[in-house]
Residue, then its C-alpha position, 0 to 999 in steps of 0.5 A: x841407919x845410914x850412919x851405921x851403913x856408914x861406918x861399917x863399911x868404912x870399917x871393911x875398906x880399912x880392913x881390906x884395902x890394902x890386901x886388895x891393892x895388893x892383889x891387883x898390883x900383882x895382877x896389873x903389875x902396875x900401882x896406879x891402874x891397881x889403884x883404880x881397880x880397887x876404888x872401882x872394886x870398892x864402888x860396887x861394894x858400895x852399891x852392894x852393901x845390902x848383900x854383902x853380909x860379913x866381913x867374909x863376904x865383903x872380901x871375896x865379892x871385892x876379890x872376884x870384882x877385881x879379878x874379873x876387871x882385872x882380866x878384862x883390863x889386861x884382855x884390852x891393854x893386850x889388844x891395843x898392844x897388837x893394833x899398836x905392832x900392826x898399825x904402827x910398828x911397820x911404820x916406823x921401820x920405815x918413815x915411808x913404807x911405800x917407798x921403803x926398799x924392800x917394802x914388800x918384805x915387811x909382809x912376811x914378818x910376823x908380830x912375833x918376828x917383830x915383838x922378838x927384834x924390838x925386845x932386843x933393843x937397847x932400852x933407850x931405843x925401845x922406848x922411843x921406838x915404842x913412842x913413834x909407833x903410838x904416832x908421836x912426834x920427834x919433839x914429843x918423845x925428845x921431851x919426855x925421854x930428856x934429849x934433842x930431836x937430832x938425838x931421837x932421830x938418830x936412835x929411831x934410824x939405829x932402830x930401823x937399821x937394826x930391825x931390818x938387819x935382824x928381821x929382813x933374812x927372816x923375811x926373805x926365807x918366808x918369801x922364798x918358802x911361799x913362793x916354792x909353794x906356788 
């Protein structure tokens, strides 16, 4: 009976794997996470096997495992994005926000504010911006994007000079607008 359980289960996967993958990847938007999600989706179909009667029903309960996973990934991969815009993102406006010129300012941009100035970056930019708020070194986001240190830090200070020319007026209209209010 084992062998049987087997082979008619090995039979669904090779059915519906690769409608499965592509599903996920649409949701995920990312091959090796879908990947995951649909080894997850098929090791409870496993441990559910007993109820899942007919090819039918295989497909839909995977289905619905993998949409529900899916939501729930992207609910966390969202969440640890907004701690990455709050936690780090200031940061790296300025290597010492105590110090930072203007510092108090920082406290009128909003996350929008913020994400909208950071899309407007060059790529290459963007990417060792993203790098250094997530708290790696210089070294380590020189290693991984190909160029020297000096290199990393010059496109970090481009970064910073153009964040706050583009964030600093939104900033100080806020203040103003608060402070006419008191």
């Amino acid at each position: 009976m084992a062998d049987n359980e087997m082979q008619t289960f090995a039979a669904l996967v090779i059915q519906f794997r690769s409608g499965l993958l592509k599903h996920a990847q649409r949701i995920l938007g990312n091959a090796a996470d879908a990947e995951d999600l649909v080894q997850h989706a098929l090791d409870e179909a496993w441990k559910e096997r007993l109820h899942l009667q007919g090819p039918e029903a295989f497909r839909a309960w995977t289905g619905r495992v993998i949409n529900t996973r899916a939501i729930s990934l992207l609910r966390h991969h969202r969440a640890e994005q907004r701690k990455a815009v709050n936690a780090g993102w200031v940061t790296v406006l300025a290597d010492d926000p105590e110090e930072a010129e203007g510092g108090e300012l920082w406290t009128f941009i909003q996350e929008k504010d913020l994400r909208e100035a950071v899309e407007r970056l060059p790529p290459q930019q963007r990417e060792v911006f993203h790098l250094r708020a997530q708290g790696r070194s210089y070294v380590s986001i020189g290693a991984q994007v190909g160029r020297s240190t000096g290199t990393v830090g010059w496109w970090l200070h481009q970064v910073r000079e153009q964040l706050r020319e583009r964030l600093q007026p939104i900033a100080e209209e806020r203040r103003l607008s608060v402070g006419t209010w008191h």
